[in-house]
C-alpha atoms as one frame of an Amber mdcrd trajectory, in Angstrom:
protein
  29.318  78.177 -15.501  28.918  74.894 -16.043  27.450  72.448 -13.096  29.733
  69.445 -11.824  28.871  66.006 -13.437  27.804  64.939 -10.153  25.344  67.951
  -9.983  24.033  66.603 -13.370  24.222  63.418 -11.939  21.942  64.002  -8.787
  19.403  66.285 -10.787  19.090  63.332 -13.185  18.564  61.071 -10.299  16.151
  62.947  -8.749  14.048  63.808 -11.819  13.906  59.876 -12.688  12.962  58.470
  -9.091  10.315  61.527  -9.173   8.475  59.748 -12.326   8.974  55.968 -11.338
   7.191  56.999  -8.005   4.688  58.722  -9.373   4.443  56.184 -11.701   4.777
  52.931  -9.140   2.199  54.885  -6.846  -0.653  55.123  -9.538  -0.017  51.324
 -10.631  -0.386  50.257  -7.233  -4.101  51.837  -6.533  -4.726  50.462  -9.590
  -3.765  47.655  -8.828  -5.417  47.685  -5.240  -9.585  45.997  -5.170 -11.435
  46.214  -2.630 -14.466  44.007  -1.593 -16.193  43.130   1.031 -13.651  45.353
   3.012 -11.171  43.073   2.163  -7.937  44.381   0.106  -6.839  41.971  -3.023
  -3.353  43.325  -4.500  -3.533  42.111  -8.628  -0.016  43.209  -9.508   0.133
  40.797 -12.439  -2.735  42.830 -14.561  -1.298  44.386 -17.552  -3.700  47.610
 -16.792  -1.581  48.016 -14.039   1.817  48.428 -15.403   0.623  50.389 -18.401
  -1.314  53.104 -15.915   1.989  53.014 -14.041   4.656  53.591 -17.612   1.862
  56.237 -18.506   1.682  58.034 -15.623   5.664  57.698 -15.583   6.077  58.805
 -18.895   3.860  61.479 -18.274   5.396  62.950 -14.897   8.647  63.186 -16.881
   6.962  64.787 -19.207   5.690  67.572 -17.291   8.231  67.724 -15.144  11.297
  67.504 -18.262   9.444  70.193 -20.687   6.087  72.076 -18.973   7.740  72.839
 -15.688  11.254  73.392 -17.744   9.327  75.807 -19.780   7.717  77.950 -16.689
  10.915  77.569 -14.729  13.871  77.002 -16.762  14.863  74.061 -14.427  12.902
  70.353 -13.688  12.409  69.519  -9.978  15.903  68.245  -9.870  17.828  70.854
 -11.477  15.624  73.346  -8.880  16.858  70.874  -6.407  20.776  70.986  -7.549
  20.778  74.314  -8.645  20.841  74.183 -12.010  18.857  75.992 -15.119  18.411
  75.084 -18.687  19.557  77.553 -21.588  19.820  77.454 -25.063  23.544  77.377
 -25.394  23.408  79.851 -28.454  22.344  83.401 -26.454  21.644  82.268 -22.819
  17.800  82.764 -23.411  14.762  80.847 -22.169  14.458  77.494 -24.234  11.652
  77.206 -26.245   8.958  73.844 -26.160  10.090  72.026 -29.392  13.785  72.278
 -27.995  12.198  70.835 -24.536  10.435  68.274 -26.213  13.653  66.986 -28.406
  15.626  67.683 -25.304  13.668  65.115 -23.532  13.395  62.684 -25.983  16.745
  62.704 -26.548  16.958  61.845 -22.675  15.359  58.571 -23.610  17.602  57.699
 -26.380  20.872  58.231 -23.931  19.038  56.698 -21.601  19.067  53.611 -23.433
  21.884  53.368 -25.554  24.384  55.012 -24.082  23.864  54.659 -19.939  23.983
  50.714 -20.328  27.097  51.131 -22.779  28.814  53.277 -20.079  27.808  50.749
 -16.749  29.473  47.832 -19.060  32.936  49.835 -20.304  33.148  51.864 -16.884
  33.930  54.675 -19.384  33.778  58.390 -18.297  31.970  59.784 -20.999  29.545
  62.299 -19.624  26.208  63.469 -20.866  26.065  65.726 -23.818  23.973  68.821
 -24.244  21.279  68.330 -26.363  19.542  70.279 -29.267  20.983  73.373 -28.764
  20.520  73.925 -25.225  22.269  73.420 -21.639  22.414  72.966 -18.248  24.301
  75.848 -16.212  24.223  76.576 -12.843  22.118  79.093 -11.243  23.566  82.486
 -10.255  21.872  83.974  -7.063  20.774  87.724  -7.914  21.049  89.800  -4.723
């Protein structure tokens, strides 16, 4: 069965707000110094921002594909219910489907999520690379 788009919708949500905290929380000890037990915030160093994209892009990594992989779901879709399949046989997706599933995240991300907020279209996002998102059936 496939989930709602608002299901899809919150699971997105919560996956992205999971990496930009992660992300926002290791810029900002980086960006913490301490001397003389006094606390200097240097938000304007490059190092910062690039430790926090890298530790974003990296949470969604791990989150998107290695936890995806063990689990069949991110922390959102385990949140909202929902499991990734591969659309073909209902199996357990593999990593290089994970991988271009995630990547292709980015690219709808940025092409297509602006395009929508300007046209107030309803176009909803498309499975990806062979796999998608169902919702999970409770076994009792």
């Amino acid at each position: 069965m496939s989930p709602a788009p608002a299901r899809k919708a919150t699971a997105a949500v919560v996956d992205a707000l999971v990496a930009l905290a992660c992300g926002l929380a290791a810029g900002a000890v980086a960006g913490v110094k301490v001397s003389d037990g006094v606390v200097e915030l240097r938000p304007q160093s490059p190092a910062v921002w690039g430790l926090a994209l890298g530790v974003a892009v990296g949470v969604s990594f791990a989150n998107h594909v290695l936890l995806t992989l063990a689990a069949r779901a991110s922390l959102g879709k385990v949140i909202t219910g929902v499991r990734v399949i591969r659309a073909c046989d209902g199996r357990r997706p593999g990593l290089f489907r994970l991988i271009g599933r995630w990547l292709f995240g980015f690219y709808w991300m940025v092409l297509f999520v602006p395009l929508h907020l300007a046209t107030d279209s309803d176009v909803e996002q498309q499975d990806a690379v062979g796999l998608r998102m169902v919702r999970r059936t409770i076994r009792s």
